[in-house]
MDTraj code that builds the backbone (N, CA, C; nanometers):
import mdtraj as md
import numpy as np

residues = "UNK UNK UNK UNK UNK UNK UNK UNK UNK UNK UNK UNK UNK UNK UNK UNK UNK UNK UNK UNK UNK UNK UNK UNK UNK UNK UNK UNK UNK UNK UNK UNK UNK UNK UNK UNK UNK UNK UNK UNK UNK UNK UNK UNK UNK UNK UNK UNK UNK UNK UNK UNK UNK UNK UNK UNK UNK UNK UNK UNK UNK UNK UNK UNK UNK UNK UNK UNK UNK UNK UNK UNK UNK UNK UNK UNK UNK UNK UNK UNK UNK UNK UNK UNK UNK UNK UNK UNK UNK UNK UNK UNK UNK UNK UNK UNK UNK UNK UNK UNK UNK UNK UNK UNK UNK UNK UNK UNK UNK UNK UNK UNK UNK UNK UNK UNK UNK UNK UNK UNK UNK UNK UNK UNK UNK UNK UNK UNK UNK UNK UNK UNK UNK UNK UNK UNK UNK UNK UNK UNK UNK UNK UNK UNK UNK UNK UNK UNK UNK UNK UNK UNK UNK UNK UNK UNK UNK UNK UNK UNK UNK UNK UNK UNK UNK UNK UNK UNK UNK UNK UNK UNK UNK UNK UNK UNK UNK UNK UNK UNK UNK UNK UNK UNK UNK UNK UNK UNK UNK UNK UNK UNK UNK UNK UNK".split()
xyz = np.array([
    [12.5930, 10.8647, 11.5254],
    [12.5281, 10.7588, 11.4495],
    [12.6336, 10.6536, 11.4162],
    [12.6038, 10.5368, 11.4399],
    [12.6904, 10.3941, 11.4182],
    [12.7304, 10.4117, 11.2501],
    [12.8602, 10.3087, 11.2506],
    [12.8496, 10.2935, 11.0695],
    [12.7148, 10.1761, 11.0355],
    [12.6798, 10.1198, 11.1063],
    [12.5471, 10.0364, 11.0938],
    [12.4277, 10.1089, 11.0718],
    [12.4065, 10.1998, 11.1405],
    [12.2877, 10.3093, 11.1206],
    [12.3115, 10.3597, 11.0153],
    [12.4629, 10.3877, 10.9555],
    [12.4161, 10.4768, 10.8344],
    [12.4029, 10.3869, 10.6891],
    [12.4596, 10.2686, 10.7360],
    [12.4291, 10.1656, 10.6226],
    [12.2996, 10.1187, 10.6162],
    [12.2187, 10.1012, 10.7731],
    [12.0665, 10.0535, 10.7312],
    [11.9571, 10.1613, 10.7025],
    [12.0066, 10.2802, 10.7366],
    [11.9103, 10.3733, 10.7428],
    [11.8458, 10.4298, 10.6076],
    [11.9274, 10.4016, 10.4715],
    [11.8361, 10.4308, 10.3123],
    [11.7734, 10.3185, 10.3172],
    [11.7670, 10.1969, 10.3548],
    [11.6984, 10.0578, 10.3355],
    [11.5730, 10.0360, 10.4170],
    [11.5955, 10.1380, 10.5292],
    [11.4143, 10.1202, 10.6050],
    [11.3693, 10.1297, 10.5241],
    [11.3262, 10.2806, 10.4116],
    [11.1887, 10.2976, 10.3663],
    [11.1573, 10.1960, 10.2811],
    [11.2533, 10.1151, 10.1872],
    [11.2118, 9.9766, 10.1405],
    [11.1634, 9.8936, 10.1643],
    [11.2049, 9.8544, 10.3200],
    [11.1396, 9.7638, 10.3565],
    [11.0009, 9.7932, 10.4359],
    [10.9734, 9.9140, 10.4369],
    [10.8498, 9.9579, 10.4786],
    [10.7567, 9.9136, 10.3517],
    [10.8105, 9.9582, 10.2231],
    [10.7531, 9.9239, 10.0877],
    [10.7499, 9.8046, 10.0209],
    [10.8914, 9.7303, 10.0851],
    [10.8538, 9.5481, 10.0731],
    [10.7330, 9.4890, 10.1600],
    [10.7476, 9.5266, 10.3057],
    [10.6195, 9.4642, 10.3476],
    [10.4623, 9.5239, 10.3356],
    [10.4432, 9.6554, 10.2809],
    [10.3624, 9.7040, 10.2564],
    [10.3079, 9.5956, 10.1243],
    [10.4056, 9.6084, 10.0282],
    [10.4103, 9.5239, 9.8940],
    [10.3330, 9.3529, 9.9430],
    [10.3987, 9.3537, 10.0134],
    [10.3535, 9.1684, 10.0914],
    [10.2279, 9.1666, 10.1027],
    [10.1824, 9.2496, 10.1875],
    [10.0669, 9.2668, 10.2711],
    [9.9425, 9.2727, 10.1127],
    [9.9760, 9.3479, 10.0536],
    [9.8908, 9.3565, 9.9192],
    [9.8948, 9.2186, 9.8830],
    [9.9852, 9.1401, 9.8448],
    [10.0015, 9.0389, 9.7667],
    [9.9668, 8.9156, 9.7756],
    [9.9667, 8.9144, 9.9448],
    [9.8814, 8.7832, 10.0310],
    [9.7183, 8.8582, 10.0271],
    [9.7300, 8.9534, 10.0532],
    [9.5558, 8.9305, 10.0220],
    [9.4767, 8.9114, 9.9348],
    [9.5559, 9.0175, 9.7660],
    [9.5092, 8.9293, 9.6697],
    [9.5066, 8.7563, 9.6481],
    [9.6033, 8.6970, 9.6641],
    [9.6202, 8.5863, 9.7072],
    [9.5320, 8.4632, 9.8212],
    [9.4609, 8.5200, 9.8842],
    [9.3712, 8.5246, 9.9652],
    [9.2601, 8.5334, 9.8986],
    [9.2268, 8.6515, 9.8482],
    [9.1094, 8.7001, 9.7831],
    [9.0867, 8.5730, 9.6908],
    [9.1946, 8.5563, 9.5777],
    [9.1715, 8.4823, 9.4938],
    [9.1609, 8.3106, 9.5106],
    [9.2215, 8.2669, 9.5909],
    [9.2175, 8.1330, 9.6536],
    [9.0807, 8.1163, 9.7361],
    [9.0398, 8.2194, 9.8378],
    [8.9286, 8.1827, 9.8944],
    [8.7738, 8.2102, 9.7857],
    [8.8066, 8.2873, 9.7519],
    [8.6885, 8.3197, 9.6236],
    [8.6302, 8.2039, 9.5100],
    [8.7614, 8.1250, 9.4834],
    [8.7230, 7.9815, 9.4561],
    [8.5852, 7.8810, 9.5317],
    [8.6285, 7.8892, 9.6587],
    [8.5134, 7.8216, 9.7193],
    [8.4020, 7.7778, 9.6616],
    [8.3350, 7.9032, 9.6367],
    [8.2009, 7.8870, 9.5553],
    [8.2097, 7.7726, 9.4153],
    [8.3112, 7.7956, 9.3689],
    [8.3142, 7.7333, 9.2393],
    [8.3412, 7.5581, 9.3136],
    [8.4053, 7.5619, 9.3997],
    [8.4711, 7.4035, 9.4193],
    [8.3198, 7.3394, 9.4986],
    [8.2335, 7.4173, 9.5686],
    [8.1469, 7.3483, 9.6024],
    [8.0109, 7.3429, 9.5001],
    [8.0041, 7.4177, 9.4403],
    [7.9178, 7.3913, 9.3172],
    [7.9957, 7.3023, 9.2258],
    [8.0991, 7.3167, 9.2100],
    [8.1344, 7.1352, 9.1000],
    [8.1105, 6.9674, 9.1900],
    [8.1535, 7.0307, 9.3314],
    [8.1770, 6.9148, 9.3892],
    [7.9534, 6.8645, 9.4246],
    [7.9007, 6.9828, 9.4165],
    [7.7467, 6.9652, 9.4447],
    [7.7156, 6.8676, 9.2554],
    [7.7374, 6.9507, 9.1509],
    [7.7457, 6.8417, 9.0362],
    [7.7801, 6.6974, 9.0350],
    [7.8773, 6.6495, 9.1168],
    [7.9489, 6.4990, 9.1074],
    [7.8437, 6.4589, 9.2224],
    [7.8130, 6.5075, 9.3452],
    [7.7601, 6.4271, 9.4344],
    [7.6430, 6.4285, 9.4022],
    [7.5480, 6.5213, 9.2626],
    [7.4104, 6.4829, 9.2462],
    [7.4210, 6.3804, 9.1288],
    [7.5381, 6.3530, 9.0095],
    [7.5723, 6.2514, 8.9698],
    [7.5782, 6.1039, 9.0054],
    [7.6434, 6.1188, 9.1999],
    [7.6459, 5.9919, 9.2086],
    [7.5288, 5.9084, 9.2930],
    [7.4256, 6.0467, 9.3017],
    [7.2999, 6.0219, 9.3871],
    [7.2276, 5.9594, 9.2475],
    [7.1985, 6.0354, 9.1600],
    [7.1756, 5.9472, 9.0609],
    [7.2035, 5.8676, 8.9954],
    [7.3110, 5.7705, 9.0189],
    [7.3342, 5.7064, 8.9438],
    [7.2821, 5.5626, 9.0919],
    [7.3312, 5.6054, 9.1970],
    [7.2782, 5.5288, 9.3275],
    [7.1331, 5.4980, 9.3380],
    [7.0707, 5.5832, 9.2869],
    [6.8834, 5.5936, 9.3171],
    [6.8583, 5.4696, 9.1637],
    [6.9407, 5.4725, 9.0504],
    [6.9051, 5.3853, 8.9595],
    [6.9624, 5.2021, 8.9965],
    [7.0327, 5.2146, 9.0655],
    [7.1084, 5.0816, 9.0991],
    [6.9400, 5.0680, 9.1964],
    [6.9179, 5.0983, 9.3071],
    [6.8546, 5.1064, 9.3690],
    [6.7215, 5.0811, 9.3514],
    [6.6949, 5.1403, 9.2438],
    [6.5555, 5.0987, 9.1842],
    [6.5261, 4.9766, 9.0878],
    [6.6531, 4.9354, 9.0603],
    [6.6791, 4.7840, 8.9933],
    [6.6005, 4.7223, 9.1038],
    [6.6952, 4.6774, 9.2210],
    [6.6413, 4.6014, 9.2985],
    [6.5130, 4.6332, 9.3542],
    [6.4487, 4.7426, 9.4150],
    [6.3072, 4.7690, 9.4093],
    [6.2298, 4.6874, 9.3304],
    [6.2310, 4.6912, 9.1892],
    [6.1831, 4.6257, 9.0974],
    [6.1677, 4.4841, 9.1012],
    [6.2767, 4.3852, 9.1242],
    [6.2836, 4.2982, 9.1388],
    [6.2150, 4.2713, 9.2762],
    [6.1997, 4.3138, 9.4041],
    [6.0996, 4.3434, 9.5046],
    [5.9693, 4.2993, 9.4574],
    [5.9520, 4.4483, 9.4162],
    [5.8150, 4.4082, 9.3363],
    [5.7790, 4.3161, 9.2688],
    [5.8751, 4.2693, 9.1492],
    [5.8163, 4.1981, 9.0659],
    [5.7929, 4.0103, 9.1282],
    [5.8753, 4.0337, 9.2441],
    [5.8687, 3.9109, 9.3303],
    [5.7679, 3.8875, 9.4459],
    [5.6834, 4.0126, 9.4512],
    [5.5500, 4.0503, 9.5388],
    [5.6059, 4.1204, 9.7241],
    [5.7730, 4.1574, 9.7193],
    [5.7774, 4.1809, 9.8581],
    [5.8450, 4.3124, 9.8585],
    [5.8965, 4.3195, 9.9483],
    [5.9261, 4.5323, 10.0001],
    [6.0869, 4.4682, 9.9540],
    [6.1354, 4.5919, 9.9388],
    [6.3111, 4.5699, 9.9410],
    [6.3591, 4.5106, 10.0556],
    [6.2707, 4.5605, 10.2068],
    [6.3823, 4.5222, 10.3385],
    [6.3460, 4.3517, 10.3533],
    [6.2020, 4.3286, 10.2910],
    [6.1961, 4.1496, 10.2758],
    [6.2947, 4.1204, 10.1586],
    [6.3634, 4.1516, 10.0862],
    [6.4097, 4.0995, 9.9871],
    [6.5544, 4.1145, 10.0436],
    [6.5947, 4.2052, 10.1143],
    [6.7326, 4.2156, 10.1763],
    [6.7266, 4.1153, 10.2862],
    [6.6240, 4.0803, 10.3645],
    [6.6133, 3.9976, 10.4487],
    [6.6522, 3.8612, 10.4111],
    [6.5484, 3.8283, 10.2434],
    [6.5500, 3.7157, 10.2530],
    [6.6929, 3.6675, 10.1615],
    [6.7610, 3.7788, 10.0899],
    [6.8782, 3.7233, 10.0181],
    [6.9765, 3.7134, 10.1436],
    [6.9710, 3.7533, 10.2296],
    [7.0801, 3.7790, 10.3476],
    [7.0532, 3.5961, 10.4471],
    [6.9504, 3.5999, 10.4299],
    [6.9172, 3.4650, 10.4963],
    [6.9133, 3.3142, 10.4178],
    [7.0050, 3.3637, 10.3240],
    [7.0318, 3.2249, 10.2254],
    [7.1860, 3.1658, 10.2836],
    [7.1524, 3.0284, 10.2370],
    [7.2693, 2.9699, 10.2656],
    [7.3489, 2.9813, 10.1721],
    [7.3668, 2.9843, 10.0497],
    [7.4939, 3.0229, 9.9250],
    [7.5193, 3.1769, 9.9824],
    [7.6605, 3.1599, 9.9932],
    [7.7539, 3.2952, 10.0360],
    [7.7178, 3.3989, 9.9481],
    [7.7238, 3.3750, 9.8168],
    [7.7513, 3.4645, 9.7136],
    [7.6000, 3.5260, 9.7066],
    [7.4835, 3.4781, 9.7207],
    [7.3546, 3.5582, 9.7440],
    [7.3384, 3.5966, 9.8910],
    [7.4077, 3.5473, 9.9896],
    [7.3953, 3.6246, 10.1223],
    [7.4218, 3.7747, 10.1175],
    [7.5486, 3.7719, 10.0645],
    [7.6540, 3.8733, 10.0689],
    [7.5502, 4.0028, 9.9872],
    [7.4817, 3.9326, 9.8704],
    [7.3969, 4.0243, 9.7955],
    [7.3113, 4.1240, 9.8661],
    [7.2688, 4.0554, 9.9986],
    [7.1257, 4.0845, 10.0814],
    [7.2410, 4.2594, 10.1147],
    [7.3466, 4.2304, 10.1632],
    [7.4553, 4.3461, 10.2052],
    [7.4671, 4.4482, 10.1001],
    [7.4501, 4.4162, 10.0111],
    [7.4995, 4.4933, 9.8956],
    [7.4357, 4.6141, 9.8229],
    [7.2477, 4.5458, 9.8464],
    [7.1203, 4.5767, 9.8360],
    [7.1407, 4.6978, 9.9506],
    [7.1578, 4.6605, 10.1084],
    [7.1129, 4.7114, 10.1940],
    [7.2330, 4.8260, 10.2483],
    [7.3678, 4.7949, 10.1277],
    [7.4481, 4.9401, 10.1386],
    [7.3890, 5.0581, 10.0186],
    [7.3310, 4.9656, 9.8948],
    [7.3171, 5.0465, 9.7965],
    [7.1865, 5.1514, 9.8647],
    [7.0997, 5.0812, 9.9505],
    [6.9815, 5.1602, 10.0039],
    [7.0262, 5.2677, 10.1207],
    [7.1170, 5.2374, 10.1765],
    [7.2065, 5.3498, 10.2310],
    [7.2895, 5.4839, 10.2069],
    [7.3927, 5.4060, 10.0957],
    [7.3867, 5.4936, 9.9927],
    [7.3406, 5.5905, 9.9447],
    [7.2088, 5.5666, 9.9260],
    [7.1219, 5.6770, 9.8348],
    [7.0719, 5.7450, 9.9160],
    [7.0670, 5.7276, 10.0753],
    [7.0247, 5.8146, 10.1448],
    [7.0873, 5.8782, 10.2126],
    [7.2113, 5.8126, 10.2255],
    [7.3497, 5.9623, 10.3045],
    [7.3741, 6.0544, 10.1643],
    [7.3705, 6.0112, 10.0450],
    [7.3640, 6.1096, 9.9474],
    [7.2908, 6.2173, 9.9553],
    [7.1197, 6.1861, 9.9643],
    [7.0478, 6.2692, 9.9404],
    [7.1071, 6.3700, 10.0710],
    [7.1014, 6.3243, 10.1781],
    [7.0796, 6.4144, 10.3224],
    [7.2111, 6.5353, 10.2702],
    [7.2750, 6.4581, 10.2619],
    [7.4593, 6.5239, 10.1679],
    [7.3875, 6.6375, 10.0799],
    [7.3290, 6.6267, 9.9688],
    [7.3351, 6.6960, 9.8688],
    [7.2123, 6.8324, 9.9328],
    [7.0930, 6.7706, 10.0220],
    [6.9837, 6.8605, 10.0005],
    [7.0776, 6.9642, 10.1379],
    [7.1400, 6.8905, 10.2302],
    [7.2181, 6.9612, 10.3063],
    [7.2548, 7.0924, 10.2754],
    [7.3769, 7.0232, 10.1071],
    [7.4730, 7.1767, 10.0232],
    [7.3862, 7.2253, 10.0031],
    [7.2637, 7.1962, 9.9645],
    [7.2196, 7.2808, 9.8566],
    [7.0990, 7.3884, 9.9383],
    [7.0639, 7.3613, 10.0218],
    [7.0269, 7.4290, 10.1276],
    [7.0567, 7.4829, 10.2136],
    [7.1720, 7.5196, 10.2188],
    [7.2724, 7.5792, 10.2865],
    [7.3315, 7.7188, 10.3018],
    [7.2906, 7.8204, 10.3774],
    [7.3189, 7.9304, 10.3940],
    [7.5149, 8.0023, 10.3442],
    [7.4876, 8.1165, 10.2836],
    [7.6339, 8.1423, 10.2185],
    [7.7113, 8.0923, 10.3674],
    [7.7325, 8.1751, 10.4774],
    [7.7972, 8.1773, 10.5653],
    [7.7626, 8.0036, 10.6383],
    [7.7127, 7.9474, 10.6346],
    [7.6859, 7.7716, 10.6597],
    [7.7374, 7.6718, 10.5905],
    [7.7342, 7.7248, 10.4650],
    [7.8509, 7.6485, 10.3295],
    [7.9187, 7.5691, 10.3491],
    [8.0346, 7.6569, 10.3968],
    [8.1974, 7.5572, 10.4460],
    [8.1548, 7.4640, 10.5772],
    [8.1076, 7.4768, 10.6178],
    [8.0530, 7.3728, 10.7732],
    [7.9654, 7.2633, 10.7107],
    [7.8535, 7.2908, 10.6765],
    [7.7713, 7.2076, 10.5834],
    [7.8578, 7.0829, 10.5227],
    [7.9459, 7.1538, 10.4130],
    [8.0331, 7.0793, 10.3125],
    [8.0794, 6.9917, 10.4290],
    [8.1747, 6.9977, 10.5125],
    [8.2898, 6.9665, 10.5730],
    [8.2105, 6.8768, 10.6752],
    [8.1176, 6.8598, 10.7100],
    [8.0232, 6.7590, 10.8097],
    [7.9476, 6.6952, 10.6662],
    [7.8976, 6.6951, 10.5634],
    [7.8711, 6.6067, 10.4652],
    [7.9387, 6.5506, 10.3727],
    [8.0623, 6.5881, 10.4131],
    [8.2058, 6.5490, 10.2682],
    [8.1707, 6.4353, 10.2195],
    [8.2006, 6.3940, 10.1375],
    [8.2370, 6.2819, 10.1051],
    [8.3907, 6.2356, 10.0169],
    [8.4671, 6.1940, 10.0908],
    [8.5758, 6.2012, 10.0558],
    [8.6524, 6.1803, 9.9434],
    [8.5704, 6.0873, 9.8585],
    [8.6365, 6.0152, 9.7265],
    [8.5474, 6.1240, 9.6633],
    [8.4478, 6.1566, 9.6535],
    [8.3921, 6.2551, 9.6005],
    [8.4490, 6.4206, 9.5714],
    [8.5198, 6.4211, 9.6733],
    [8.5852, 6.5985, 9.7095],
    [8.7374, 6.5610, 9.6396],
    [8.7784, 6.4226, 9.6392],
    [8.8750, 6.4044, 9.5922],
    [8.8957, 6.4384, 9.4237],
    [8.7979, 6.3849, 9.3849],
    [8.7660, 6.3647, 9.2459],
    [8.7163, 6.4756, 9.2028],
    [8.6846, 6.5369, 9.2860],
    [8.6197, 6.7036, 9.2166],
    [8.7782, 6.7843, 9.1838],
    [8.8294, 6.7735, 9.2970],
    [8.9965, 6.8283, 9.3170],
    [9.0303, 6.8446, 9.2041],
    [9.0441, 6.7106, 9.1682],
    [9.1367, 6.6700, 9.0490],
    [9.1055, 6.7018, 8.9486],
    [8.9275, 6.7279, 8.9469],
    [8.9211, 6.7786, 8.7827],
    [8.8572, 6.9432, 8.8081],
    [8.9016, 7.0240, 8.9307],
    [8.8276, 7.1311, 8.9686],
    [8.9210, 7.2401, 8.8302],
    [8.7959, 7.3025, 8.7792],
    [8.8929, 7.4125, 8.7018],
    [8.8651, 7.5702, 8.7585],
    [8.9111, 7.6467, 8.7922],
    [8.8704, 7.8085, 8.8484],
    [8.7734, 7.8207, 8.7729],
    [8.7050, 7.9418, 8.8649],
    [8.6310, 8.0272, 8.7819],
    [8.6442, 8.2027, 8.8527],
    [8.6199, 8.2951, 8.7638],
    [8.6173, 8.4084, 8.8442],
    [8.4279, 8.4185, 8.8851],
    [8.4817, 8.4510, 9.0052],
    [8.3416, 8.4971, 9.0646],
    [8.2852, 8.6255, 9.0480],
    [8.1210, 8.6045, 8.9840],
    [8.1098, 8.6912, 8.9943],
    [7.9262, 8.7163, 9.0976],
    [7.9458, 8.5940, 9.1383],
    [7.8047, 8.6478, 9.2256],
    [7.8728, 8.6754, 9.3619],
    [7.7436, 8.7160, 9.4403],
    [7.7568, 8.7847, 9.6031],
    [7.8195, 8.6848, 9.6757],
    [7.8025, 8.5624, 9.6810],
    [7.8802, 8.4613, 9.7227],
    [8.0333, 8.4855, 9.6962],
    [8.0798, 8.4802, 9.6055],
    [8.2136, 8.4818, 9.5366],
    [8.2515, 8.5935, 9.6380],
    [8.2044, 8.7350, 9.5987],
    [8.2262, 8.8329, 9.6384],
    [8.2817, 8.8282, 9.8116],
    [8.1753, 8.7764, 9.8687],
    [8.2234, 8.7200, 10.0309],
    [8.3142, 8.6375, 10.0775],
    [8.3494, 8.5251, 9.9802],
    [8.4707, 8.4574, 9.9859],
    [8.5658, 8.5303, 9.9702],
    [8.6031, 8.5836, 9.8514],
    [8.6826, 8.6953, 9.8280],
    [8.7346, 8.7699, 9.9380],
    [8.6195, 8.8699, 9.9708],
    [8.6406, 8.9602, 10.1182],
    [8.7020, 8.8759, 10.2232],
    [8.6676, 8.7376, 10.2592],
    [8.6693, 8.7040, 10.3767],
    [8.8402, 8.6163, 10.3036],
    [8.8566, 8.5703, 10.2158],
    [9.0264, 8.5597, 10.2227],
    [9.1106, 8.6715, 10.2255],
    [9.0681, 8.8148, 10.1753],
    [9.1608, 8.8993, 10.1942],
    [9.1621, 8.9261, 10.3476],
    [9.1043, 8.9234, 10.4338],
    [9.0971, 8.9191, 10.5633],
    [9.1793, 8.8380, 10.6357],
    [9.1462, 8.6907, 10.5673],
    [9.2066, 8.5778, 10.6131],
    [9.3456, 8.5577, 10.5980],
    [9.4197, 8.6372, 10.5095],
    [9.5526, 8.6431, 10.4680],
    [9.5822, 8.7403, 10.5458],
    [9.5661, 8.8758, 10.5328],
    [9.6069, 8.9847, 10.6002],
    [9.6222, 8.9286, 10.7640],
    [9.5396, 8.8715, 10.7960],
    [9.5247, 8.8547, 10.9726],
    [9.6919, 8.7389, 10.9601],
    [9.6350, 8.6482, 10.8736],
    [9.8020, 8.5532, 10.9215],
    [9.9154, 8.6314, 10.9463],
    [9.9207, 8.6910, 10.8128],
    [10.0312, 8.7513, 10.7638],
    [10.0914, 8.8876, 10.9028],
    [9.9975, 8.9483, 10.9157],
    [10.0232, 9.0259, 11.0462],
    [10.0644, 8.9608, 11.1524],
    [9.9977, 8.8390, 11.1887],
    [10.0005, 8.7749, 11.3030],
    [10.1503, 8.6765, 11.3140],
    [10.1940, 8.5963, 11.1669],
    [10.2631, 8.5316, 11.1821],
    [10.3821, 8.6154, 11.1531],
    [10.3943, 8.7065, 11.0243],
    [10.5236, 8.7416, 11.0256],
    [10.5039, 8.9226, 11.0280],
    [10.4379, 9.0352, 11.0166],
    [10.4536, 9.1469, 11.0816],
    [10.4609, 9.2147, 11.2386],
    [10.3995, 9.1342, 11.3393],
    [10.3564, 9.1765, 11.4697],
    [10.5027, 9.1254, 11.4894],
    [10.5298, 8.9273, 11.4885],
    [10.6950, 8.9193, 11.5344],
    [10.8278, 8.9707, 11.4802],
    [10.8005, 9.0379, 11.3542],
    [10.9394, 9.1048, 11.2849],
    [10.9325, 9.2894, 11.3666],
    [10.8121, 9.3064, 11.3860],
    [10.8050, 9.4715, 11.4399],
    [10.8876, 9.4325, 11.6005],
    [10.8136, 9.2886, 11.6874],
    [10.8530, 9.3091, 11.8088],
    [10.9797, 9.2586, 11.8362],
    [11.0252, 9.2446, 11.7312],
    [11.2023, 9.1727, 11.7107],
    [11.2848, 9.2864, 11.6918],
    [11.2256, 9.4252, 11.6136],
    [11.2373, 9.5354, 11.5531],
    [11.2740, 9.6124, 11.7407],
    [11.1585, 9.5788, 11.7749],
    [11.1693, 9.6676, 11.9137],
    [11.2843, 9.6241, 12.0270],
    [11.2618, 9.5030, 12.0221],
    [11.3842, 9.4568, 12.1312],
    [11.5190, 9.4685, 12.0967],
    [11.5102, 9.4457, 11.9221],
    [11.6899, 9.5039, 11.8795],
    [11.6942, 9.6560, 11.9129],
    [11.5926, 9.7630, 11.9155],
    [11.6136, 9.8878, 11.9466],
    [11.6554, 9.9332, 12.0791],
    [11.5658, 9.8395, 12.1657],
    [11.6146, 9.8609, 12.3092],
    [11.6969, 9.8350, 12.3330],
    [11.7886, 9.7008, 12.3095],
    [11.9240, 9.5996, 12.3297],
    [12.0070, 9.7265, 12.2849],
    [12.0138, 9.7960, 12.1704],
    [12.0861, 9.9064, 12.1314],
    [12.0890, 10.0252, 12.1745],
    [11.9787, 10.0915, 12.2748],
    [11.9746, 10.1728, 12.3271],
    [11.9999, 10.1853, 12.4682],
    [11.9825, 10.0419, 12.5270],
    [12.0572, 10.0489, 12.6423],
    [12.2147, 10.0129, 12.6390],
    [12.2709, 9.9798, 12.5317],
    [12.4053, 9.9747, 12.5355],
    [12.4919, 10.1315, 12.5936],
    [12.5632, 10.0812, 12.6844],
    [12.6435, 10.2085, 12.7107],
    [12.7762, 10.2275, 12.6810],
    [12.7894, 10.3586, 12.5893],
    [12.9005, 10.3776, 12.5365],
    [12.9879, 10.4580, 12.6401],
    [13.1217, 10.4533, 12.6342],
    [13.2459, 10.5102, 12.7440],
    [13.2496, 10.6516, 12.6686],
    [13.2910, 10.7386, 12.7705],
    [13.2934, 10.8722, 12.7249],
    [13.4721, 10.9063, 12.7867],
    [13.5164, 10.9512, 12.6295],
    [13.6233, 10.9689, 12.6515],
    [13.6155, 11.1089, 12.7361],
    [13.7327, 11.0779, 12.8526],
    [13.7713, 11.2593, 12.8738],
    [13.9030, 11.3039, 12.8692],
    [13.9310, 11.4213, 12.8223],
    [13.9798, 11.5000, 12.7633],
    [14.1137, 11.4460, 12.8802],
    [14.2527, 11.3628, 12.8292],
    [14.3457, 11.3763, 12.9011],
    [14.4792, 11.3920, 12.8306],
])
top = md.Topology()
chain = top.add_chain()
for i, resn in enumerate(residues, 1):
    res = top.add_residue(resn, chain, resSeq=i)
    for name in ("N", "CA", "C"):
        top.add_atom(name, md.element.get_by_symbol(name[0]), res)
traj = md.Trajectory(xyz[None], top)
């Protein structure tokens, strides 16, 4: 046995028990980061039915004024858009983003909210809205989960950690493990003889 072997050889079982230790620690870690989910898309579903409502009331201003002028909104976007003063042209645009607006919202919100557990994250991520997800971020606070949802996030980050973690740093430290064994076992030592 090398003086190297006998210096590394009390330190394997540690590090069998450090990365054992790891392996626990990213998945809680996992567990607990992905388990969030639920909570960040139910706050972020709160702000985007906030700003649907607050869009459907801008929206119904001008309706009103529609009406109360005897024509539909898209004649009233028509006809502010077809003025010669800039500053009421521009209006006809403004009308006819706010009416837009309120309808990539809705499609957005009835989307989340109709949305299968396992459809969730896809859903979200094809309806984002960016200043919206931003602003949830910033004021997102945890929660512990405790419905079936939570529960599946949960499961599926401890999974999601464990698989990196194997993949990125246990599979290449074991097969680094193996090739230093071989490199060392095919070394050939000289055999003294007896002269």
């Amino acid at each position: 046995m090398s003086t190297r072997s006998l210096w590394t050889a009390p330190l394997r079982p540690l590090g069998r028990v450090g990365e054992s230790l790891l392996d626990r620690v990213l998945c809680v870690l996992g567990a607990a980061g992905l388990s969030q989910a639920p909570e960040f898309f139910q706050q972020y579903l709160q702000r985007l039915g906030g700003h649907l409502d607050e869009a459907r009331l801008v929206l119904a201003r001008y309706e009103q004024v529609a009406r109360e002028s005897g024509i539909t909104l898209q004649q009233l976007i028509e006809t502010t858009r077809a003025q010669t003063s800039e500053p009421v042209a521009k209006l006809g645009g403004v009308i006819a983003d706010s009416q837009a607006r309120v309808e990539e919202l809705a499609v957005a919100e009835k989307a989340l909210r109709e949305a299968h557990l396992w459809d969730r994250p896809f859903v979200f991520l094809s309806n984002m809205d960016g200043d919206i997800a931003s602003r949830t971020w910033e004021a997102f606070k945890p929660a512990v989960p405790v419905t079936l949802e939570g529960a599946v996030y949960a499961g599926a980050g401890m999974v999601l950690a464990l698989l990196l973690y194997q993949g990125c740093v246990a599979a290449p430290c074991r097969a680094l493990g193996r090739r230093w064994q071989t490199r060392k076992a095919s070394k050939i030592t000289p055999v003294k003889t007896g002269g």
